[in-house]
Structures are given as C-alpha cells and as structure tokens.
C-alpha positions as CSV (number, residue, x, y, z in Angstrom):
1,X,265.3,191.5,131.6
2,X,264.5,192.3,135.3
3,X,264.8,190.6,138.9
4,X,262.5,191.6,141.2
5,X,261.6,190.7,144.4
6,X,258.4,191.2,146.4
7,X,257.8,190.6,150.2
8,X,254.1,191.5,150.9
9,X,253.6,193.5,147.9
10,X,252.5,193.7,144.3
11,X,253.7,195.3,141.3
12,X,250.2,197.3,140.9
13,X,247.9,196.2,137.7
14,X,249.5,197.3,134.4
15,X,250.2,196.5,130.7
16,X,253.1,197.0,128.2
17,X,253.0,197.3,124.8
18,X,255.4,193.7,124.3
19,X,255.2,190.3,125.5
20,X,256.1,189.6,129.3
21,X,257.5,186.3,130.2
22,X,257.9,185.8,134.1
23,X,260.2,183.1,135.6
24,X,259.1,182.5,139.3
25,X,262.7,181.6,141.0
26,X,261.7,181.6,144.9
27,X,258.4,181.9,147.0
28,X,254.7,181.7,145.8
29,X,252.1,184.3,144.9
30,X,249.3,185.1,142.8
31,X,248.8,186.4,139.4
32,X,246.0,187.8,138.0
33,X,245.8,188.6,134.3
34,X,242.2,191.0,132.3
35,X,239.8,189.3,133.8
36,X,240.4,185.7,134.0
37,X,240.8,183.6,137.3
38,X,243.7,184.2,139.8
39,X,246.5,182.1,139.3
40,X,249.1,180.5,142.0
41,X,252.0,180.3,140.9
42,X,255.4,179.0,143.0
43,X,258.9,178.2,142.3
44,X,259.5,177.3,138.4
45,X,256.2,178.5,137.7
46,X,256.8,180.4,134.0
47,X,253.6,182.2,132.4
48,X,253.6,184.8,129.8
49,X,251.7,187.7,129.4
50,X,250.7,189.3,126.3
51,X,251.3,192.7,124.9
52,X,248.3,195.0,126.4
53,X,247.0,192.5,128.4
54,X,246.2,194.1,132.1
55,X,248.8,192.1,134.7
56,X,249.8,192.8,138.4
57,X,251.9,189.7,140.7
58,X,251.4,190.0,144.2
59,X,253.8,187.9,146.4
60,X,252.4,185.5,149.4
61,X,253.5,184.6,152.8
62,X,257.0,184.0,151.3
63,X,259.1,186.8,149.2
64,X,258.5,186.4,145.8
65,X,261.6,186.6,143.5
66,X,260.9,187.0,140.0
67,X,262.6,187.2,136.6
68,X,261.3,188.8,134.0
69,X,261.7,188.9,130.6
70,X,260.0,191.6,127.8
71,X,260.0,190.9,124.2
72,X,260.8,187.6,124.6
73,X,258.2,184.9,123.2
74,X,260.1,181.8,123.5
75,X,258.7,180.7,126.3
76,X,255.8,179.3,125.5
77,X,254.3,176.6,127.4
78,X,251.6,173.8,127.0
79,X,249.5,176.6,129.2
80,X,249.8,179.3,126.8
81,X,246.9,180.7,125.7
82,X,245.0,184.4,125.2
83,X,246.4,186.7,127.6
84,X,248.3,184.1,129.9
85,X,249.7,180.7,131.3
C-alpha cells in the first residue's frame, strides 16, 4: 500500500507484474490505461489496473492524493473490465 501525492505531475507510464487498485482521496486527474480512452477520475474515484497492463496518473489543476493498493483484487467495481475501471 502506498500514498502518493501529485501536484502537476504524473507517475510516468508503467506496468507491474500484480493487480493495482487506486483509491482517489483528494483532487482530480486523469488516467490513462494501454490504449483505451483517458479517464477523469476525482475524489472517491476507485479503478483497478491489471497485472501488465501499461498505466501512468497524471494529477490536474488540484493535487492529486492517491492510495494505492498492489495485489489486492477486492476491489472490483461495476466498471471493471479488461485492463481498467
């Protein structure tokens, strides 16, 4: 588990070899996951990312604090689906 926060920044596009949840606790940014459309995302925004899929989060005109949680797949939501939600 890891807290991060961005102001103007992004964690740079990468992938792990386990599942990623992310928790969005303050701010608004953008996600982008492989190839698929960007995605907002804002305060109680939750979206996993799958093992190998390519990720990066990059914060907006607010800081972007962030939990995140590896291994973890319990967090599934009704937006799950290959590679994101």
């Amino acid at each position: 588990m890891m807290l991060t926060r961005l102001l103007y920044q992004e964690i740079g596009r990468e992938a792990h070899e386990t599942d990623q949840n992310f928790v969005i606790l303050s701010g608004e940014g953008t996600v982008q996951i492989n190839d698929e459309p960007d995605i907002h995302v804002g305060m109680g925004s939750v979206f996993l990312v799958h093992a190998g899929a390519q990720h990066n989060v990059i914060s907006g005109s607010q800081p972007l604090i962030l939990l995140t949680i590896y291994g973890a797949t319990n967090l599934h939501g009704p937006h799950d689906k290959e590679g994101c939600r």
